[in-house]
N, C-alpha and C positions, 0 to 999 in steps of 0.2 A: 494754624492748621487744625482740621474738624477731628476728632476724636472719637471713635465709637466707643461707646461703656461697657458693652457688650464682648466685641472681638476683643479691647483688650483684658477683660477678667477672661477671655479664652486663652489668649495668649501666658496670662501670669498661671490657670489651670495648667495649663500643657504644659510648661519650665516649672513649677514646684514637680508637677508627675514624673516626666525628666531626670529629674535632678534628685530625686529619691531612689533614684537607680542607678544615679551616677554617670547619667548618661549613654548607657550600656543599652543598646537594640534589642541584644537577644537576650537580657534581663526585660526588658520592657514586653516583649514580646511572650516571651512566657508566662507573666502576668497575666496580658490580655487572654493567651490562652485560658488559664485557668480561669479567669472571669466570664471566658465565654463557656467553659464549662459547667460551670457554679448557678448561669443563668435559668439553664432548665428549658431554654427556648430555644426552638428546632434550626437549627445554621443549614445553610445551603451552599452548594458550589455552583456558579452561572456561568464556570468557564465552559467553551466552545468543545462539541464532540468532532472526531472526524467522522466524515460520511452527511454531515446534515445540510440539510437543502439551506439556501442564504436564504432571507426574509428579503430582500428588493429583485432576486432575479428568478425566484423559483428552480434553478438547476441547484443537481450536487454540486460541491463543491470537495476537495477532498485540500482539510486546512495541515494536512502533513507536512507539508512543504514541498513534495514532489509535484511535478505537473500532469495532470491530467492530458492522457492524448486519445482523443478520439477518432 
């Protein structure tokens, strides 16, 4: 079977990172945080507002999860 060299130094990257934390999410996780704080480079949120028009049908849309009744 074909082997990428690549995906798998990504794979041994990601399990040593892993594995320095014990496998713990919210160790891991607050890492990344701080690393994303430490970068100095502008972070964005691209989650969805309510109230904003869709991009294929031009109407509001209200993504609260009630329904619109017109």
């Amino acid at each position: 079977m074909w082997t990428d060299e690549i995906v798998e130094e990504i794979h041994r990257i990601r399990e040593e990172y892993a594995k320095s934390f014990n496998y713990d999410l919210d160790a891991i996780f607050a890492d990344l945080r701080k690393k994303e704080g430490a970068s100095g480079r502008k972070v964005v949120t691209l989650s969805r507002k309510p109230g904003l028009t869709t991009r294929w049908s031009g109407r509001a849309r209200n993504l609260g999860g009630a329904a619109n009744v017109t």
